[in-house]
Each structure stands twice: as structure tokens, then as C-alpha cells.
Wavefront OBJ file of the C-alpha trace (Angstrom):
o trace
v 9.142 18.350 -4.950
v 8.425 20.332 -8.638
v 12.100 19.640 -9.025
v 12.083 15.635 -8.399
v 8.876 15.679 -10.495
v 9.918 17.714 -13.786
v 13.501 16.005 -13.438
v 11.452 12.657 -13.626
v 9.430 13.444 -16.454
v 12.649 15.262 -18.241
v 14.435 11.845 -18.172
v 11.350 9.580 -19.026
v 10.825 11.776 -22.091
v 14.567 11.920 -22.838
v 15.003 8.125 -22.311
v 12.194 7.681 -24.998
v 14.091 9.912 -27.214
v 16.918 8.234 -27.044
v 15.292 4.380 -27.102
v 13.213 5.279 -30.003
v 13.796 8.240 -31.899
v 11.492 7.309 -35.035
v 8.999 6.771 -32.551
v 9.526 10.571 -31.038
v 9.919 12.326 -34.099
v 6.865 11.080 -35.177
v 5.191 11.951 -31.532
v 7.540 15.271 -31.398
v 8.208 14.010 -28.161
v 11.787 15.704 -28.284
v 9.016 19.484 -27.870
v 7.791 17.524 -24.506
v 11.012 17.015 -23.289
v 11.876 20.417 -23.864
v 9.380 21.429 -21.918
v 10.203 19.140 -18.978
v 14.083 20.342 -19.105
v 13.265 23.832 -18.681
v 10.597 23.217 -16.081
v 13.545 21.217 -14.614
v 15.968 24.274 -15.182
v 13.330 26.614 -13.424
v 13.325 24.870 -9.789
v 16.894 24.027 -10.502
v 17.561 27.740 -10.121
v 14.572 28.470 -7.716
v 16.523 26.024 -5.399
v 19.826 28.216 -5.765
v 18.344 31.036 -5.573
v 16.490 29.673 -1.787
v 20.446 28.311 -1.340
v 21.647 32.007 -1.744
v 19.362 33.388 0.580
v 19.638 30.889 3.692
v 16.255 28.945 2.833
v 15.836 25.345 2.064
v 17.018 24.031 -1.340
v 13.693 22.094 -1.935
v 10.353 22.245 -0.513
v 9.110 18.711 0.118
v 5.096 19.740 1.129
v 1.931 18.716 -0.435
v 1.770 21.994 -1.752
v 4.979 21.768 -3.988
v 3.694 18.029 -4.818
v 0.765 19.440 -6.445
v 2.511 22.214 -8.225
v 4.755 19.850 -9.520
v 1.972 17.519 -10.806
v 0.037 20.425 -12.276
v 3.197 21.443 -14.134
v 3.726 17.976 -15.515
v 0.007 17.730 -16.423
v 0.269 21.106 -18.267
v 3.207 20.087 -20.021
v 1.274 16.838 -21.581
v -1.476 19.163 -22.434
v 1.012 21.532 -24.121
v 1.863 18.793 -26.149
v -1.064 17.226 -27.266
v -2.209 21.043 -28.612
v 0.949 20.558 -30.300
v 0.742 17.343 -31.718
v -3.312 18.421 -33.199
v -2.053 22.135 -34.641
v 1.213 20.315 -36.429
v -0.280 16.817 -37.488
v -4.392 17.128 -36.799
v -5.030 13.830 -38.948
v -2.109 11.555 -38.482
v -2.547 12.431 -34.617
v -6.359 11.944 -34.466
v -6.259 8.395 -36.694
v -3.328 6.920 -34.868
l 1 2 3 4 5 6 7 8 9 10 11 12 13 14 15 16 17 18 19 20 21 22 23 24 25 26 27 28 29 30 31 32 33 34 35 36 37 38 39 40 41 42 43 44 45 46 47 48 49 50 51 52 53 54 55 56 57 58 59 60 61 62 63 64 65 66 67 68 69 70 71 72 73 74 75 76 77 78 79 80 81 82 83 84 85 86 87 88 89 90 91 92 93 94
């Protein structure tokens, strides 16, 4: 479930890159979906790695849900710390 949640927050933040790119250059939205392709890259290769050794690609529990939203969560926080250290004013008035 981390992987179908980072995957879905990878794209969202990639499709806004790609719809408006003024708009997430200004945001540095391009840093959050950084962060949401590697999270995505992580359980990508946790999967294989469960593949490899005869365990289930994904774990679908409430568990994995809540890691998944945590992780997504963290990654907004990431980037708001980012946003106020790089652009404290334009960030805070806007």
C-alpha cells in the first residue's frame, strides 16, 4: 500500500509539473516530487526484494496504509520547511 500511495502522490506532483511549470518553480514543487519518486523507488525495490525471497510483492494491511500516509504527510512537511528556509517571505505573504 506505501507503494500505490507514494506512486500516487509521485504522479500528482509530476502532473503539476508538467501542467504548470511557472506555477512549480515558483512552489519548488519539482523538490516534492523528488521526494515522492524516491519514496516510490524505495517500495519499488522493497517489493523485489519480498519477490526474490518468496514473499508477497505488496502488503495491502492497515499497517502499510498508514505508513504510506505518514510518508506522504512527511514528504509535504519536508517541503513546506523547504519552501520557508529558501523563500521565508514570498512563501509566508502568498
Amino acid at each position: 500500500m506505501c507503494l500505490i500511495i507514494t506512486a500516487f502522490c509521485a504522479v500528482a506532483s509530476w502532473l503539476v509539473c508538467l501542467c504548470a511549470p511557472a506555477f512549480a518553480r515558483r512552489l519548488r514543487i519539482y523538490a516534492l516530487a523528488l521526494m515522492y519518486s524516491g519514496a516510490t523507488i524505495m517500495w519499488l525495490c522493497d517489493g523485489l526484494w519480498n519477490l526474490v525471497h518468496a514473499e508477497a510483492f505488496a502488503d495491502l494491511t492497515l499497517n502499510d496504509a498508514l505508513l504510506g500516509f505518514c510518508v506522504a504527510v512527511l514528504g509535504l512537511l519536508v517541503w513546506a520547511v523547504i519552501l520557508l528556509v529558501k523563500r521565508p517571505k514570498q512563501t509566508l505573504a502568498h
